[in-house]
C-alpha positions in Angstrom: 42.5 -146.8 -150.4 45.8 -145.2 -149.4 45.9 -142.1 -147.0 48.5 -139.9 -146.2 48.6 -136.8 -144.5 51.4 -135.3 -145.8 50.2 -135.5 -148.7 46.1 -134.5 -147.9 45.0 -130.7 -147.9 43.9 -129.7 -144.9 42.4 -126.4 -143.6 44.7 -123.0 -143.2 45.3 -122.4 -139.5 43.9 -118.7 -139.6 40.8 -120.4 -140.3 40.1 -122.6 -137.8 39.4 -120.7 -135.1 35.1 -121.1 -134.4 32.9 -119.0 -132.6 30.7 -120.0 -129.7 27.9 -121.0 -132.0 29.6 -123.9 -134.0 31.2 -124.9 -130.1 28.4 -125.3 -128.7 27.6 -129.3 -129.4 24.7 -130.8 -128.2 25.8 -133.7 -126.2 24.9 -137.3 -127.4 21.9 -139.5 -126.1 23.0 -141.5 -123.3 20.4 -144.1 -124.1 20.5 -144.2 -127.8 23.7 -143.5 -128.5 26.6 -147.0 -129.5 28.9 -148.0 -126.4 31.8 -147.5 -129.1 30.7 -143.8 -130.1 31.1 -142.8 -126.4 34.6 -144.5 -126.7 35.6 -143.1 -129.5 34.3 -139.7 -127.6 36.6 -140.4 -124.6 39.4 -141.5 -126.9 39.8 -138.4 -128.8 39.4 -136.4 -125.6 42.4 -138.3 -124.5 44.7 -136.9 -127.3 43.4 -133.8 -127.4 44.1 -133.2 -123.9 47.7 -135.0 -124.7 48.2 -132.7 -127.3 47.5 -129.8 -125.4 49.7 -130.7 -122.2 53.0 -131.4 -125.2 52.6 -128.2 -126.6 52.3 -126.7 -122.9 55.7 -128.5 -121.8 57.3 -127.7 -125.4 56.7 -124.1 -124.9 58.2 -124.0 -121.5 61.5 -125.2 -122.7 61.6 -123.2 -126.0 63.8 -120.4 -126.5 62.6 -119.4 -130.1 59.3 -117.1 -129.7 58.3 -117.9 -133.4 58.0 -121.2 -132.4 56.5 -120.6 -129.2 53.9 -118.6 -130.8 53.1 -121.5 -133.4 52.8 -123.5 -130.4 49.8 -120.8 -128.5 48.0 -120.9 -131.8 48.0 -124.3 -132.3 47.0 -125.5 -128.5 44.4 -122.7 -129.0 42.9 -124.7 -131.8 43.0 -128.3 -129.7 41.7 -126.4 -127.1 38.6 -126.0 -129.4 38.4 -129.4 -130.6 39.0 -130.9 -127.2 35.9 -128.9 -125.9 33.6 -129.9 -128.7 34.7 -134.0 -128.1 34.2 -133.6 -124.4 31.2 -131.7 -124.5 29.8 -134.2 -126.5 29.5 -136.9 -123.7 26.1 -136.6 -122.0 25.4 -134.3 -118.7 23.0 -136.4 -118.0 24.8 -139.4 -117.4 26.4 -140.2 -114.1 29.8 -139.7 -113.2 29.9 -143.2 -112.3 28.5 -144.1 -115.9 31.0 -142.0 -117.7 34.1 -144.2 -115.3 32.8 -147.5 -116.3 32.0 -146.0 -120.1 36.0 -144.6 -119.5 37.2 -148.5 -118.4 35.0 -150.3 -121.4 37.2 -147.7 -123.5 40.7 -148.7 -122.4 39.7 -152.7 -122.1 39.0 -152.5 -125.6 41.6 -150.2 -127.2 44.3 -151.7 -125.2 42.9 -155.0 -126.4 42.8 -154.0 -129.8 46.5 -152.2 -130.2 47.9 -155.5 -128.2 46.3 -157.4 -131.0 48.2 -155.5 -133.8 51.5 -154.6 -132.0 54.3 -156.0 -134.3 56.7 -154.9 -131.1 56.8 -158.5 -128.9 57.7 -156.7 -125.6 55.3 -153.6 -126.4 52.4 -156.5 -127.2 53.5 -157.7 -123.6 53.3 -154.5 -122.0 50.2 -153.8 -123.1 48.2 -157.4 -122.2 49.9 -156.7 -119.1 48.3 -153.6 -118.5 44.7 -154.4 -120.3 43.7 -157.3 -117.6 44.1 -154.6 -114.9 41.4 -152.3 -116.7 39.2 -155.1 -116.7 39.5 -155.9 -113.5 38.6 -151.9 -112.6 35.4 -152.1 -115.0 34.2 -155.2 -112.8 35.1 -153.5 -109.4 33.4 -150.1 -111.0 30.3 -152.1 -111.9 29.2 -153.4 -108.9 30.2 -150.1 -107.0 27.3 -148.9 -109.9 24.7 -151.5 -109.2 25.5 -150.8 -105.2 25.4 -147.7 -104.7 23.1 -146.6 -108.2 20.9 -149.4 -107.9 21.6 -149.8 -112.0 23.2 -152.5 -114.3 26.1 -152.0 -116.7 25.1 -153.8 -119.2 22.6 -151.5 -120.5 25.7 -149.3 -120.4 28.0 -151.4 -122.4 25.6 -153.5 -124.1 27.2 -156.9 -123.9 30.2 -155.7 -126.3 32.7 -156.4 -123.2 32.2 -158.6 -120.6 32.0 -157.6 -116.9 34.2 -160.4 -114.7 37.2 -160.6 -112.3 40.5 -159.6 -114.1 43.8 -159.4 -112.2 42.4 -158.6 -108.9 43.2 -154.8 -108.0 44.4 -155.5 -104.7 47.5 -157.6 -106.9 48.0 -154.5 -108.9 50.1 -152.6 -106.0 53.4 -152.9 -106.9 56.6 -151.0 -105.8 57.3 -148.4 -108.2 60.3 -149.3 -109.7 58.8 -152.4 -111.6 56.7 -150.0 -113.2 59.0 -148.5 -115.1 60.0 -150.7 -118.6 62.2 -150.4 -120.8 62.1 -148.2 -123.9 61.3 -148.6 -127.2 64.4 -148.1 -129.7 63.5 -144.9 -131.6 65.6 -145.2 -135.0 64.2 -148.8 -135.1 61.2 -149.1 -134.1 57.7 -149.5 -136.5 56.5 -146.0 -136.5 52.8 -148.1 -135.8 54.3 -149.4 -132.0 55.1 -145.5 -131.1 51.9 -144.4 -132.1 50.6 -147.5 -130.0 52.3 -146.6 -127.3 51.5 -142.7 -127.6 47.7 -143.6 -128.0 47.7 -145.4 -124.8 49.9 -142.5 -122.7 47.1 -140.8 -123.3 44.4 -143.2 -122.4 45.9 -143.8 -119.2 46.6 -140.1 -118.6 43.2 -138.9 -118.7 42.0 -141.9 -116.7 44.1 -141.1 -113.8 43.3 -137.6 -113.7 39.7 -138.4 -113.7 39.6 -140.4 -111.0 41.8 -138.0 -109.2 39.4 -135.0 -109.5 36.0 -137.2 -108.8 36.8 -139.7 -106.6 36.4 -137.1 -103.6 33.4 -136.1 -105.0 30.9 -138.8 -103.8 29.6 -139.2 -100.5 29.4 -143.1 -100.4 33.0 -143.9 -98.0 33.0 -147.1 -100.2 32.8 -145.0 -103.7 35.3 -142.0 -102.5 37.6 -145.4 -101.5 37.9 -147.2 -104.7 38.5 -144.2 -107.0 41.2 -143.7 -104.9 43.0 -147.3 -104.8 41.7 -147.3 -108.5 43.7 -144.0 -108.9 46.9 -145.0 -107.7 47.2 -148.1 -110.0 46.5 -145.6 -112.9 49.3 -143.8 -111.6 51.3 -147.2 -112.2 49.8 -147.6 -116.3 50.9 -143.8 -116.7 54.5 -145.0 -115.7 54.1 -148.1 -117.5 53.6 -146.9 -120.8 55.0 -143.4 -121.3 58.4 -145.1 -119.7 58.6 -147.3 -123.2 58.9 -144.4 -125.0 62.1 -143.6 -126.5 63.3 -140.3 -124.8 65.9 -139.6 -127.1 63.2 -138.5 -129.5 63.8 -134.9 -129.8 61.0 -132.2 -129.2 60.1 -131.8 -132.7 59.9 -135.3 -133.3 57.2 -135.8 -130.4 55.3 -133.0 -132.0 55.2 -134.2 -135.0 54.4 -137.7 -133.4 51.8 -136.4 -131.9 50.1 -134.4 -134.6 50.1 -137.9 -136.8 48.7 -139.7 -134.0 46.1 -136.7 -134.3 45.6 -137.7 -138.0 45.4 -141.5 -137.3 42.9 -141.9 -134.7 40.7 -139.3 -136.7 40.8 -140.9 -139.6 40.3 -144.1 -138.3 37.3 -143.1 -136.3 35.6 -141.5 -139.5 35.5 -144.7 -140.9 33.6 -146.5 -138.8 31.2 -144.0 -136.8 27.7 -144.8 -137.4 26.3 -141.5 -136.2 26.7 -138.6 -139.4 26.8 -135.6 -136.7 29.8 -137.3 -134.7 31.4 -138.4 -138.4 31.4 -134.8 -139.5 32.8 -133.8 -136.1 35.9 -136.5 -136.9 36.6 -135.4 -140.5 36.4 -131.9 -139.7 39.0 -132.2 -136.8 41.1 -134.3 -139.3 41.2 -131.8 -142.0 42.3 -129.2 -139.0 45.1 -131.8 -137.7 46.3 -132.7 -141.4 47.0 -128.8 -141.4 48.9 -129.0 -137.7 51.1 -132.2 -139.0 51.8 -130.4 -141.8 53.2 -127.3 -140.1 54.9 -129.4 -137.8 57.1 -131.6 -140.3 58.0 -128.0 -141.9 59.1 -127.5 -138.1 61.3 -130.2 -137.6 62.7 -130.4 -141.0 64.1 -126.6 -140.1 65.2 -127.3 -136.8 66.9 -130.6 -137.3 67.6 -131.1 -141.2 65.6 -134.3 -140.8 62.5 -135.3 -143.2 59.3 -136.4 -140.9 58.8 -139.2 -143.4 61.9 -140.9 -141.5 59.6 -141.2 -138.8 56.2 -141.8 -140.5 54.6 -144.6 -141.7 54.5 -144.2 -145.8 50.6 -143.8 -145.6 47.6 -144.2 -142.6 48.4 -147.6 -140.8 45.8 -149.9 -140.4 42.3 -148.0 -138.8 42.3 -148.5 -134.9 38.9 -150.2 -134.8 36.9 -150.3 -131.5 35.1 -154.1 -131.2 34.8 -157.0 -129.2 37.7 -158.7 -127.3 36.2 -161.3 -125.8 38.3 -164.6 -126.9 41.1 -162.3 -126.8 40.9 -161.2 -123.5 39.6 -164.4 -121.9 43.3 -166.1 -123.6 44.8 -163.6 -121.4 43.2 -164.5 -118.4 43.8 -168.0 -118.8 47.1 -167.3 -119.3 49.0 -164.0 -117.7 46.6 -163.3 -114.8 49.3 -164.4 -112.3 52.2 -162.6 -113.7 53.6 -159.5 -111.8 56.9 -156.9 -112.9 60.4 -157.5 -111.8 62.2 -154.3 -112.9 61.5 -154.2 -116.4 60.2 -157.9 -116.6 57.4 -160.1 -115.6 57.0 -163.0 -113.2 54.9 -165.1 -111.8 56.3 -165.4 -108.5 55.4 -162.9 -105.9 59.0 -162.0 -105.4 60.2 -160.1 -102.4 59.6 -156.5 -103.5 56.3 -157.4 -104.6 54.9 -158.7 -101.1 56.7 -156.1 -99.4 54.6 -153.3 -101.3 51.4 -155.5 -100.8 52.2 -155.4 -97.1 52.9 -151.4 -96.7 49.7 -150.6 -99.1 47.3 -153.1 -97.7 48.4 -153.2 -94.1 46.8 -156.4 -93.1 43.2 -155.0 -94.0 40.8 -155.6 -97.3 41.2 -153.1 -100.0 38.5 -151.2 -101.3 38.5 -153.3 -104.6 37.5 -156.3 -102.2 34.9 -154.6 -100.2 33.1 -153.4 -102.9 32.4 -156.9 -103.8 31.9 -158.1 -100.4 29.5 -155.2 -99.9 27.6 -156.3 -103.0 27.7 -160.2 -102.0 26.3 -159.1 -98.7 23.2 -156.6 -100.0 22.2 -159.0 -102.8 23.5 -162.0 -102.3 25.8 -162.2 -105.7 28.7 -160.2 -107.2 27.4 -158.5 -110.5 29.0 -159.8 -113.4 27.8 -159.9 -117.5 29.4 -162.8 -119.3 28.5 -164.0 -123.0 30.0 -167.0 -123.5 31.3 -169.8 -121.4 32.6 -169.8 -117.3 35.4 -167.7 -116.1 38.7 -169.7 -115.0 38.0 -168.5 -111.6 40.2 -171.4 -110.5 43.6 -169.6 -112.1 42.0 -167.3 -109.2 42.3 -169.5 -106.3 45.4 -171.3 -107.5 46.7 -167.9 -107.9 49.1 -166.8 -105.1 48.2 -165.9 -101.6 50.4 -163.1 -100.8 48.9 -160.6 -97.9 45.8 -158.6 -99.0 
């Protein structure tokens, strides 16, 4: 069955505003609740929160009030939806539970929009990116069994495995290699920016998690990681949101990201088991149908352009969270020793590259190694949770020894 936004009725914007009642979610069950729901969860946080910092940037550089004030109204709305998807993650859990729930989320998104990216160097940019995020869920599971005394597998449930990616301490590069090179706007398969957008926000929310909780633990080796951890999501916000075209004009991000809105929605309504989250997703989709709409009558005003230049004709195919195990363990075996040379990548640890290692590491062991060394040490083993077959820990060793 086709869908199309444009073409969908959605809710008038005078009545979406909700009182505290219909706000105030109860939060899901941390024990009972699918690994993927929680990631849809933190997902939809993501673009909400997206959303809401656009419209906070578009506003600052708009000179027309009208539009300003369609801009306040709308963010007020995302604001609402944003608090109902957050608020529906579980107080109860740990903060450390919701980081390693948060790293099991971008593994396998990031896994899943490499896998249907029809953009080569996009698909690049993202398996790039994913086997750094799976190196973080390994370092942020044994920091959980260490200083928690818990497993993550009860967390994840053996839907993504738990094993050495690119090691973190090989994730410091100099700046400038983080920055790639755009996509071409006019040109470009309306599904890769939508890709590309999804994951800006992904990354985005990451970094400024681990910015506002990492100084909140007392463990030195916890406060430690979340903030070498930190600074390479600092390097995927770069990474990504630098492949987007930035001659796109303002209305056409808007209306980018009010689609986006309508995409992931829709695609998470079809496949949530739980009905009370599934009414949440087609509720918020028949708000954002209402947003896109307003926003295509936006830009066709402001820049005699149709939105359907920009569009996909109907709903790509869903975004589907599941299991990227073969997927992911290709990429291991293949791309764990490349690194970025401007807006390339390399395998040889090229001049740049060990300089930055040097500065960063400064001849001592990164957190991301004494986390596991600290494990070894209390209980004899690293934690890991593989389903299937050995990891190529030998692409580790042959891997290059620059200074750590």
């Amino acid at each position: 069955m086709t869908f199309n936004p444009l073409a969908e009725k959605g809710i008038p914007l005078d009545d979406q505003v909700r009182n505290w009642r219909e706000l105030d979610v109860a939060p899901v069950d941390p024990d009972a609740t699918h690994p993927y729901t929680k990631c849809r969860i933190i997902t939809m946080n993501a673009i909400e929160v997206e959303r809401i910092f656009f419209g906070h940037h578009f506003n600052r550089f708009c000179t027309e009030r009208a539009v300003r004030e369609h801009l306040a109204q709308t963010r007020y709305i995302e604001q609402q939806q944003q608090k109902v998807v957050n608020w529906l993650l579980p107080g109860t859990a740990s903060v450390l539970e919701t980081t390693i729930s948060y790293e099991q989320q971008a593994v396998d998104l990031t896994a899943w929009l490499a896998r249907n990216e029809p953009d080569p160097y996009l698909k690049q940019s993202y398996e790039f990116a994913v086997l750094e995020d799976f190196d973080h869920l390994y370092r942020y599971a044994n920091l959980y069994e260490l200083i928690e005394h818990r497993k993550a597998e009860k967390l994840i449930d053996g839907l993504t495995e738990v094993m050495p990616g690119r090691p973190t301490k090989w994730e410091h590069r100099h700046p400038v290699d983080n920055v790639r090179e755009p996509y071409d706007g006019p040109t470009t398969d309306p599904r890769s920016k939508l890709h590309t957008l999804t994951l800006v926000a992904a990354e985005q929310q990451v970094l400024n998690l681990y910015m506002n909780v990492g100084p909140l633990y007392m463990e030195p080796i916890a406060r430690q990681l979340y903030q070498e951890i930190a600074l390479i999501e600092e390097e995927h916000v770069t990474h990504y949101e630098s492949l987007m075209d930035p001659r796109e004009t303002w209305w056409q991000r808007l209306v980018l990201h009010e689609y986006n809105e309508c995409y992931l929605y829709y695609s998470f309504l079809q496949q949530e088991p739980e009905d009370r989250i599934k009414a949440i997703w087609e509720l918020h989709l028949a708000m954002e149908i209402e947003h896109l709409q307003l926003a295509a009558e936006l830009m066709r005003r402001h820049t005699q352009r149709d939105p359907e230049e920009i569009l996909p004709p109907e709903i790509p195919e869903t975004v589907v969270f599941e299991p990227n195990k073969t997927y992911l363990r290709d990429l291991l075996d293949t791309q764990i020793d490349l690194t970025t040379l401007g807006a390339g990548y390399v395998r040889e640890a090229h001049e740049r590259f060990e300089r930055m290692q040097q500065q960063i590491h400064g001849g001592q062991e990164p957190p991301s190694e004494r986390v596991i060394n600290e494990h070894r040490t209390r209980f004899g083993r690293e934690y890991r949770l593989q389903t299937e077959g050995e990891h190529p820990d030998e692409r580790l060793r042959e891997r290059r020894t620059t200074t750590a």
